[in-house]
BATORDREN-663418 format. One line per field, with one value per atom (N, C-alpha, C): residue in three letters; x, y, z. Coordinates in steps of 0.001 Angstrom, whole numbers, always signed. Last residue first. Layout:
residuo [ALA,...]
X [X,...]
Y [Y,...]
Z [Z,...]
This chain:
residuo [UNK,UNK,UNK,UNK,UNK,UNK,UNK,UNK,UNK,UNK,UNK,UNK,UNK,UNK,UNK,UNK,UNK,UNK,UNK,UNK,UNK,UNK,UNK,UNK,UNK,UNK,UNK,UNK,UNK,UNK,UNK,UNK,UNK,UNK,UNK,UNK,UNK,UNK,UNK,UNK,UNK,UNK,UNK,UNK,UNK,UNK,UNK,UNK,UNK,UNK,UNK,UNK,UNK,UNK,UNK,UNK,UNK,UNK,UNK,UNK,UNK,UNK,UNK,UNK,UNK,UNK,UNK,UNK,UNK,UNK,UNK,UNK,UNK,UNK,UNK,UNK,UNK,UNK,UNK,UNK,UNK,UNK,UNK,UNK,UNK,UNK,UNK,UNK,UNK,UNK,UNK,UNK,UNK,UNK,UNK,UNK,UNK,UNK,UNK,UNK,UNK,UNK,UNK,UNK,UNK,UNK,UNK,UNK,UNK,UNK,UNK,UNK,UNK,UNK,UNK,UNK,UNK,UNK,UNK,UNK,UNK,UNK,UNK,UNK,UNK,UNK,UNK,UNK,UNK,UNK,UNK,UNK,UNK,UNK,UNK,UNK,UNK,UNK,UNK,UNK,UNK,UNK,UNK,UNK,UNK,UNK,UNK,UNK,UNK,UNK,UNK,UNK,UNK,UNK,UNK,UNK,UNK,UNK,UNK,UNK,UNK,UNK,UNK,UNK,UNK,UNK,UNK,UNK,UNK,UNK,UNK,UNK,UNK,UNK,UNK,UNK,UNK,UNK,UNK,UNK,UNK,UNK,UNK,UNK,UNK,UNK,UNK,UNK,UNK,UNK,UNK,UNK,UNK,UNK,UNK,UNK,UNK,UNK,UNK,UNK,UNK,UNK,UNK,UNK,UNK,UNK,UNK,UNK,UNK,UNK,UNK,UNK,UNK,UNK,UNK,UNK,UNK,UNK,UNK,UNK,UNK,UNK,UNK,UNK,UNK,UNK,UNK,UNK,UNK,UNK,UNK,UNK,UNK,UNK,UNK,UNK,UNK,UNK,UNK,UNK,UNK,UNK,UNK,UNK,UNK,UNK,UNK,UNK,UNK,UNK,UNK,UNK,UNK,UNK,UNK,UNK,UNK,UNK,UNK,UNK,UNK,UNK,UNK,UNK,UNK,UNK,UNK,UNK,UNK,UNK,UNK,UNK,UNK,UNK,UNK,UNK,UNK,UNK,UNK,UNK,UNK,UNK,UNK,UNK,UNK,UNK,UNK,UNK,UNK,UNK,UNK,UNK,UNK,UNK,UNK,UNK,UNK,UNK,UNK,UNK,UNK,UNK,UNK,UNK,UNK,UNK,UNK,UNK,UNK,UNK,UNK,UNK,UNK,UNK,UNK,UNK,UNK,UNK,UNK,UNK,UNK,UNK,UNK,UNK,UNK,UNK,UNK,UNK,UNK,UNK,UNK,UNK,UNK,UNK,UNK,UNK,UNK,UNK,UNK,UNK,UNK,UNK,UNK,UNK,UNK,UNK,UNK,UNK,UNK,UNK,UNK,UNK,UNK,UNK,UNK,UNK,UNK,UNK,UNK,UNK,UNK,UNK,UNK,UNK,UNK,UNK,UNK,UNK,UNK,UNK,UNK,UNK,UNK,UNK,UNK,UNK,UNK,UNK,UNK,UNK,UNK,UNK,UNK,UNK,UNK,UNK,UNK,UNK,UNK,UNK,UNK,UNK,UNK,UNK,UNK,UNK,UNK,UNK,UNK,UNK,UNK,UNK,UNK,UNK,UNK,UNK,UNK,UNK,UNK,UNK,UNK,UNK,UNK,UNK,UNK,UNK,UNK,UNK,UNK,UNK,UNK,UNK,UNK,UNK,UNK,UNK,UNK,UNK,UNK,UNK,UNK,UNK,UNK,UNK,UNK,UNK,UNK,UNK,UNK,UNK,UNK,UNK,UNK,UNK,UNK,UNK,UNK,UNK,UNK,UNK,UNK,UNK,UNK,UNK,UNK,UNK,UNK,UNK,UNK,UNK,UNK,UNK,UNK,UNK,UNK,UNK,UNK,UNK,UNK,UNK,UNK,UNK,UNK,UNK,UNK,UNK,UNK,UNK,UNK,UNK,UNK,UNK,UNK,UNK,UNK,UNK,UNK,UNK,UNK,UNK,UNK,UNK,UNK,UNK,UNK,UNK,UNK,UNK,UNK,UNK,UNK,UNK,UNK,UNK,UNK,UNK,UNK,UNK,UNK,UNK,UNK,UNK,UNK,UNK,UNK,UNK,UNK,UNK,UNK,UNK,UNK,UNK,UNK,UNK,UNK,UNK,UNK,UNK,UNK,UNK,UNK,UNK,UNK,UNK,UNK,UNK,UNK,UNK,UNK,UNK,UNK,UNK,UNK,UNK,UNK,UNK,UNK,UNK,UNK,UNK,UNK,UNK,UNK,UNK,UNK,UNK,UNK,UNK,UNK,UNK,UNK,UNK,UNK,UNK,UNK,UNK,UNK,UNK,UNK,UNK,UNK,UNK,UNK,UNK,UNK,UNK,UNK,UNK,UNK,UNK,UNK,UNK,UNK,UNK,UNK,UNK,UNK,UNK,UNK,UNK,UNK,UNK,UNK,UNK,UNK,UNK,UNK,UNK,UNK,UNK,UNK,UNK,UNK,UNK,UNK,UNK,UNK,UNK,UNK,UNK,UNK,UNK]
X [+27399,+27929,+28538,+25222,+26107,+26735,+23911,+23809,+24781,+22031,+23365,+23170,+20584,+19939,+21499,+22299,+21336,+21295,+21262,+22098,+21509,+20722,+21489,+21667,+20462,+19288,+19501,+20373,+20697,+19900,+19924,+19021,+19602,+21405,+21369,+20670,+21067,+20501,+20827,+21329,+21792,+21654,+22548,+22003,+22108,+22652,+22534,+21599,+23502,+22362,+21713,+26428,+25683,+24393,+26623,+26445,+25888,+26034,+25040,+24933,+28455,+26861,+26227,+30251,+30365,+28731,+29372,+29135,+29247,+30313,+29134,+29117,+32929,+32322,+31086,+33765,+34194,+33029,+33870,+32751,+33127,+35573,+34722,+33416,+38114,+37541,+36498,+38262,+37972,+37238,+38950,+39762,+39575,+37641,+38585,+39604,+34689,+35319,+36650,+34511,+35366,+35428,+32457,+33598,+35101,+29853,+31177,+32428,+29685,+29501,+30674,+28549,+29397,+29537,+25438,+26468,+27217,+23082,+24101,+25748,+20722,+20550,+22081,+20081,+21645,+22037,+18533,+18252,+19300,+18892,+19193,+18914,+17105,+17019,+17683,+16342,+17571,+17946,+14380,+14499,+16026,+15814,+14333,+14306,+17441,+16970,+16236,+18072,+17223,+17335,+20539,+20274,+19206,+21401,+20522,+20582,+23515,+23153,+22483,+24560,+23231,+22519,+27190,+26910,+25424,+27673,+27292,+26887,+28992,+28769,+27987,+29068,+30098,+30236,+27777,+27743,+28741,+24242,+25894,+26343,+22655,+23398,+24508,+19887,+21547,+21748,+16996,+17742,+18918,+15171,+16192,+16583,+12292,+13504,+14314,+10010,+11001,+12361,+7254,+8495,+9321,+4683,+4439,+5917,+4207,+3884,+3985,+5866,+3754,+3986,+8013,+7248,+5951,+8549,+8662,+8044,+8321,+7756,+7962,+10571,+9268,+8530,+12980,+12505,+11292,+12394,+12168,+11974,+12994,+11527,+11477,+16173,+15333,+13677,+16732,+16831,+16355,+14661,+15664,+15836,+12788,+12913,+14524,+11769,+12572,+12757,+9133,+9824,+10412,+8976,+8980,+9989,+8766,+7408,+7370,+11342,+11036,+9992,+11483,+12510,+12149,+9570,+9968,+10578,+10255,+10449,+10649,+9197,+10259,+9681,+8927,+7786,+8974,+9430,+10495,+9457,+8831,+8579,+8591,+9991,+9348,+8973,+11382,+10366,+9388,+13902,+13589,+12087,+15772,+14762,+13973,+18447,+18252,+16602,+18246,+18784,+18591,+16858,+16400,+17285,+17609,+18305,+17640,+15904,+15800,+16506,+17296,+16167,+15486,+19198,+19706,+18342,+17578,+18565,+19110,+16848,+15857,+16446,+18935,+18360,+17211,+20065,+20586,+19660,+17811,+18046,+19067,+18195,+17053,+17290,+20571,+20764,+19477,+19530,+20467,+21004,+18256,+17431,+18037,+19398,+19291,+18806,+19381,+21155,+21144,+17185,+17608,+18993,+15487,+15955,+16877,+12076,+13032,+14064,+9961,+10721,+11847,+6484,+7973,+8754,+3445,+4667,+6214,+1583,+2308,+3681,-677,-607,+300,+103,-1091,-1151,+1910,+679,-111,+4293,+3429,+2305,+4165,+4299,+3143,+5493,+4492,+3986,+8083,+6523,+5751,+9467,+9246,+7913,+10768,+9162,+8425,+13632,+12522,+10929,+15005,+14435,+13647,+16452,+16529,+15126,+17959,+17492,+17051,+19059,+18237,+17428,+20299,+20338,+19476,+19567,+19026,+19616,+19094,+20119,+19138,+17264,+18401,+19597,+14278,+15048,+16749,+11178,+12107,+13044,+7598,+8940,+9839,+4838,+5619,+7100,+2553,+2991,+4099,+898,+1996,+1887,-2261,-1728,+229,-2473,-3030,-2676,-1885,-808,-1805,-2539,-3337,-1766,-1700,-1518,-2173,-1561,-3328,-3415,+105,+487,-661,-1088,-858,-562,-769,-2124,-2007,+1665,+1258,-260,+2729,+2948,+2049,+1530,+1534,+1957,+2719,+1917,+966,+5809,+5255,+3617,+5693,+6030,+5695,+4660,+3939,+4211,+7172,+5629,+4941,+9538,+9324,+8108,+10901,+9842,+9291,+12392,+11781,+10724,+13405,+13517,+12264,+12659,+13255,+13750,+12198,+11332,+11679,+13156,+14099,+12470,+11233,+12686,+12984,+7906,+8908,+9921,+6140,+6820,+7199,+2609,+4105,+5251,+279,+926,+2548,+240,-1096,-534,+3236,+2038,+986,+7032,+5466,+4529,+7964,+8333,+7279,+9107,+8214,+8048,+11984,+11790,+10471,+13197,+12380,+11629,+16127,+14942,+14524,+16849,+16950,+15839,+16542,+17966,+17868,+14806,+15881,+16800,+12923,+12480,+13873,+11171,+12710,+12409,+10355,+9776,+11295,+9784,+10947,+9816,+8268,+8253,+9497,+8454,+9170,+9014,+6852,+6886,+7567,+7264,+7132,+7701,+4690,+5599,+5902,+4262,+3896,+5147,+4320,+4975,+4821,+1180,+1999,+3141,+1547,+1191,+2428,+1769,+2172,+1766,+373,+377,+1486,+1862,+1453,+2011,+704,+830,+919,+842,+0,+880]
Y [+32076,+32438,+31338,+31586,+31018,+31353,+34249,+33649,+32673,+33986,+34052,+33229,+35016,+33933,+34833,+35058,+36215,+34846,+34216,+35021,+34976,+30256,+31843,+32705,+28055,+28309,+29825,+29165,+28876,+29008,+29013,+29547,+28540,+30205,+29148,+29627,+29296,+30595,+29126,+27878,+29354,+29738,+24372,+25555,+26430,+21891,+23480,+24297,+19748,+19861,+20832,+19904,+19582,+19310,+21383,+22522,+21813,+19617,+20471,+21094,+18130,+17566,+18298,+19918,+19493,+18834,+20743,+20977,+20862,+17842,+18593,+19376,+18048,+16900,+17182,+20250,+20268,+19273,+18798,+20276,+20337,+17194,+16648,+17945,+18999,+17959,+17283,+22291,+21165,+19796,+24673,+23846,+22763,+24780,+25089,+24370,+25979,+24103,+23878,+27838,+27877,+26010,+29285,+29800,+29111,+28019,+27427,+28049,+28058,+28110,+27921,+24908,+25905,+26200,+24001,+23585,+25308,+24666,+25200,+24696,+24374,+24494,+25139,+24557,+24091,+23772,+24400,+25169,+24210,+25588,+25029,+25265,+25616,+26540,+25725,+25171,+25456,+26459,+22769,+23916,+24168,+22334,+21967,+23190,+20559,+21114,+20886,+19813,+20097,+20494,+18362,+19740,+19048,+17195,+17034,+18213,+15614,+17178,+16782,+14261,+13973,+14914,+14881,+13927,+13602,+18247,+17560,+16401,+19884,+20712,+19276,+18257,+19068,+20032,+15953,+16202,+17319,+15925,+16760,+17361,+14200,+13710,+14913,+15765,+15214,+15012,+14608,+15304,+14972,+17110,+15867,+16446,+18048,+18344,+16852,+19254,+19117,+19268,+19535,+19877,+19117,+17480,+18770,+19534,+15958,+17538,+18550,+14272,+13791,+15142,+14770,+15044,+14567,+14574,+15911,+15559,+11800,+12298,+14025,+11404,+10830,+11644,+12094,+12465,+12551,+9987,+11435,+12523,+8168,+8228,+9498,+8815,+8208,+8191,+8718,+9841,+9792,+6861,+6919,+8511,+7646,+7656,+7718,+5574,+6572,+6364,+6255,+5248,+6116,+6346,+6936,+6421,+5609,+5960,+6648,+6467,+4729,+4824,+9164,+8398,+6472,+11102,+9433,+9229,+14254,+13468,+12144,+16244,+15360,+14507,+19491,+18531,+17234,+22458,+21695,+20147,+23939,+24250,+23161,+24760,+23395,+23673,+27215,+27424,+26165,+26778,+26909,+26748,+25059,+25004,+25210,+24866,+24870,+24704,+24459,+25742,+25515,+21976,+23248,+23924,+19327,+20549,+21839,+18055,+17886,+18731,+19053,+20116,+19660,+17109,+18556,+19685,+14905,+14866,+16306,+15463,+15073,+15433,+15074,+16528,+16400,+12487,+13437,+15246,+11145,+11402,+12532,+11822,+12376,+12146,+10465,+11932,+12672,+8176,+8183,+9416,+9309,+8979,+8368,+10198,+11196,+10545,+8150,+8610,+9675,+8338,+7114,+7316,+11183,+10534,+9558,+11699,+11888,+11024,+14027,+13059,+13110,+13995,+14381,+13494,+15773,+14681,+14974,+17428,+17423,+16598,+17303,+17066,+16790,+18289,+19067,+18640,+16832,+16510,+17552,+17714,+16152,+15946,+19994,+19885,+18223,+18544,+19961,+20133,+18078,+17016,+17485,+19666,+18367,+17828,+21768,+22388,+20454,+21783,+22061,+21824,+21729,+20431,+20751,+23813,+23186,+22087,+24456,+25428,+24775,+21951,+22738,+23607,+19689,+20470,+21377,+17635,+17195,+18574,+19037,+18264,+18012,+19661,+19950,+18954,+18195,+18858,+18608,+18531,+18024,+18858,+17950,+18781,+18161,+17537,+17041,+17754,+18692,+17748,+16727,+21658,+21286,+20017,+22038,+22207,+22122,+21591,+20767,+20672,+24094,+22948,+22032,+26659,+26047,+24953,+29915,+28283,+27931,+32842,+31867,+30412,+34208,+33842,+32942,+34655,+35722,+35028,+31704,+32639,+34149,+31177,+30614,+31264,+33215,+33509,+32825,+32038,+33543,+33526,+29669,+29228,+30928,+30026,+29886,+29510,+31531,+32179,+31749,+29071,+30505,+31282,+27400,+27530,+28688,+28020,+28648,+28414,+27114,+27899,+28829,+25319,+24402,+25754,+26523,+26400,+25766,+25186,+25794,+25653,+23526,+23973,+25314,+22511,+23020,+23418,+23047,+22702,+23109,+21784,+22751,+22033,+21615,+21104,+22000,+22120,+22891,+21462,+22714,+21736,+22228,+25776,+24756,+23824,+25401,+26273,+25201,+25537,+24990,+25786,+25795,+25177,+24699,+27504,+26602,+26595,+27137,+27521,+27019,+28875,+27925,+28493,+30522,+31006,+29101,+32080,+30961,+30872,+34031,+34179,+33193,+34244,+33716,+33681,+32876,+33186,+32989,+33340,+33360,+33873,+31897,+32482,+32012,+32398,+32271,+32839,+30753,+31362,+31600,+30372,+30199,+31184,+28673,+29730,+29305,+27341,+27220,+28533,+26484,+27442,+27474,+22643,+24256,+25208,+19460,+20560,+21882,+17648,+18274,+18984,+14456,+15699,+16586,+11172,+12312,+13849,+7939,+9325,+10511,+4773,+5720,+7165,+2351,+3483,+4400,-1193,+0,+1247]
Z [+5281,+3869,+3026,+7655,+6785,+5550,+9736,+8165,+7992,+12644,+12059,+10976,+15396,+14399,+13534,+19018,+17754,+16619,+22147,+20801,+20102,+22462,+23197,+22028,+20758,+21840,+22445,+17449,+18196,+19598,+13893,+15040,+16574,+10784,+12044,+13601,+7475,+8516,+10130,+5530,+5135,+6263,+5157,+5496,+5351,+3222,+2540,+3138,+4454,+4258,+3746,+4942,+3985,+3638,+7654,+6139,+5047,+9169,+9162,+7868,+8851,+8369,+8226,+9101,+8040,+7959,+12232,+10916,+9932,+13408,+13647,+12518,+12282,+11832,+11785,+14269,+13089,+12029,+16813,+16520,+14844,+16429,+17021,+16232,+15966,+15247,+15433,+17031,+17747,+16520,+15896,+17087,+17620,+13715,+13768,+14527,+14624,+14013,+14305,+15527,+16863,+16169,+13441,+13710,+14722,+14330,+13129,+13301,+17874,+16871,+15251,+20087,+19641,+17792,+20147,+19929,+19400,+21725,+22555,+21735,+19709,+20951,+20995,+16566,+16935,+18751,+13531,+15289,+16101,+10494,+11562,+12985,+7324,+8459,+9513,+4928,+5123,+6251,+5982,+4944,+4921,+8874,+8519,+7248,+11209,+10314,+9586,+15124,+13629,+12734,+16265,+15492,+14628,+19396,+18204,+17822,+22174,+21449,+20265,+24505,+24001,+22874,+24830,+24577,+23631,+24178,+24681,+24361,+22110,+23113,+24335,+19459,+19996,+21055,+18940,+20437,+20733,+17079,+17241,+18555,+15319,+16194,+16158,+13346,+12877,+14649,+11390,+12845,+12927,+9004,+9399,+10619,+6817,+7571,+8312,+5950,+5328,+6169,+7677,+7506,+6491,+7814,+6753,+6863,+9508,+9759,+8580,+8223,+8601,+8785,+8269,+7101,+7122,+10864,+10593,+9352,+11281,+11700,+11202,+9537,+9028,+9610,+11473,+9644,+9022,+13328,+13470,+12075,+12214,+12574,+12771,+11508,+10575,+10680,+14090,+13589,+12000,+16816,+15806,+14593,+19791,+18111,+17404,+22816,+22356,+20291,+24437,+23599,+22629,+28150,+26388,+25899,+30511,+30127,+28367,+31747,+31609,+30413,+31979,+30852,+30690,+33431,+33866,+31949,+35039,+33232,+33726,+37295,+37055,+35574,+36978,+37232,+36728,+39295,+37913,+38343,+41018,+39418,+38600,+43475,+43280,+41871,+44054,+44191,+43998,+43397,+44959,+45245,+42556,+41704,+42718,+42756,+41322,+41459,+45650,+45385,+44056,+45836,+46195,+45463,+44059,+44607,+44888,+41734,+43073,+44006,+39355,+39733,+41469,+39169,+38825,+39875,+38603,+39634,+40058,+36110,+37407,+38479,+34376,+34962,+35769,+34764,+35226,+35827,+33647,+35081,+35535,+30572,+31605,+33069,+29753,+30205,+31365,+27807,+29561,+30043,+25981,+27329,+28053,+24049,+24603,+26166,+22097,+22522,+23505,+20814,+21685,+22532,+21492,+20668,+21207,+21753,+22812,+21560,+21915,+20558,+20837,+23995,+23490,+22660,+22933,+22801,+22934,+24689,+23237,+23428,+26081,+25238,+24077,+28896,+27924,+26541,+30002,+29859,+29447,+27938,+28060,+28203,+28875,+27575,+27499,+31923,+31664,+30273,+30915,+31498,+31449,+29722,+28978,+29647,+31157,+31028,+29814,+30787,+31977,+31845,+28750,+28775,+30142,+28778,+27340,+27411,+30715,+30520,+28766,+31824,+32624,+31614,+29347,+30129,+30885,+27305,+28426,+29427,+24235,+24741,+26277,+22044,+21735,+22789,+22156,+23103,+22179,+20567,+20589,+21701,+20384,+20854,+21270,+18595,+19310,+20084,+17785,+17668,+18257,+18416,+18751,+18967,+18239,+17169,+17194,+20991,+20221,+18899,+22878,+22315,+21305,+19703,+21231,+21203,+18740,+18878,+20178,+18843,+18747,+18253,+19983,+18472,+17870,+22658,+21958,+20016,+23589,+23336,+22305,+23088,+22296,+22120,+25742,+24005,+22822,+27484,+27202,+25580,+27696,+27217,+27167,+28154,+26797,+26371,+30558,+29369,+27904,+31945,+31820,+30741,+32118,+31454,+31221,+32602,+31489,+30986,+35129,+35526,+34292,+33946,+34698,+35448,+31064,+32383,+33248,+27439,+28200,+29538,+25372,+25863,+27265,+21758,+23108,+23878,+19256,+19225,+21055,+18501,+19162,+19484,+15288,+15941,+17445,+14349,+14560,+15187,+11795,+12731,+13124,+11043,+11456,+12642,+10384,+10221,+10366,+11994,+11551,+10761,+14871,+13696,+12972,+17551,+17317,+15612,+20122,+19029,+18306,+22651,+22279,+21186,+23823,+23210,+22695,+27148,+25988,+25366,+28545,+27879,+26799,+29628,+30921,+29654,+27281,+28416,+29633,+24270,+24969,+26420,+21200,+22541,+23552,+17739,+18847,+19991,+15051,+15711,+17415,+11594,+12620,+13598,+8910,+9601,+10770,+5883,+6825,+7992,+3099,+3609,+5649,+3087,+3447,+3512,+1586,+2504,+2352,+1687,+747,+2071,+3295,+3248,+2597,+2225,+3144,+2296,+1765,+1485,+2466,+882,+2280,+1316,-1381,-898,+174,+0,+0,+0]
């Protein structure tokens, strides 16, 4: 049997930045989100998604750049309003760690931070994850890039990259590991790179 997929749309990119880090949402109609933020970044994003007149329902799934605090706070919270997480297989011996991170009063004084069971999700290959971005209607791939962390993913999607915290092209140079990271990235003919910190930057 034929399996259909949906034509691909012009695709729109929205940023919500809360504490310095920006979460990225990917889409029209059906969105993806790249990174979710701090373990006290609900509010902020669910302020914005009213203001931009996304419900989560029209958010498919969200991906996390890496398992750090300010990247992956808000994963359970997301969950249960609905929107999936696309946890990737190289990523789910990292979730305890940041469980472990936000049990520390002092990282998280106010109780905010809703703990992520890593038992309770089945984790996606970077091949399902493909698929899954073209049920949505993206045109896009997930590359493996640990040049800032074991568990690091870059989306791209068009010729658009969202890179969370990997160091930038400029600093390949020194490090063969970070080097390899973008050689994949570039061959995917990006032009524009959207990072979790800082400013969105051209590729020449």
């Amino acid at each position: 049997m034929q399996m259909l997929r949906l034509p691909l749309y012009q695709m729109k990119i929205h940023t919500i930045t809360h504490k310095h880090a920006h979460i990225y949402l990917i889409g029209d109609v059906r969105y993806v989100m790249y990174d979710c933020g701090w373990q006290d970044s609900f509010p902020a994003i669910k302020s914005a998604l009213r203001d931009l007149g996304i419900t989560f329902q029209e958010i498919h799934g969200v991906f996390v750049s890496h398992f750090h605090p300010d990247h992956a706070g808000t994963l359970e919270l997301l969950r249960r309003h609905g929107v999936a997480p696309l946890i990737l297989e190289r990523q789910i011996p990292c979730i305890p760690w940041l469980n472990d991170f936000f049990t520390r009063e002092k990282n998280d004084p106010h109780g905010r931070y809703a703990p992520f069971d890593a038992a309770a999700i089945h984790p996606i290959s970077p091949d399902q994850a493909q698929g899954y971005l073209a049920d949505c209607g993206i045109d896009g791939t997930i590359l493996y890039t640990n040049g800032h962390s074991e568990d690091g993913i870059t989306l791209v999607a068009g010729d658009a990259a969202f890179t969370g915290d990997l160091p930038p092209y400029e600093l390949a140079e020194n490090s063969p590991q970070l080097a390899d990271n973008w050689r994949d990235i570039i061959a995917c003919n990006v032009k524009t790179v959207y990072p979790a910190h800082g400013i969105i930057t051209e590729i020449a």
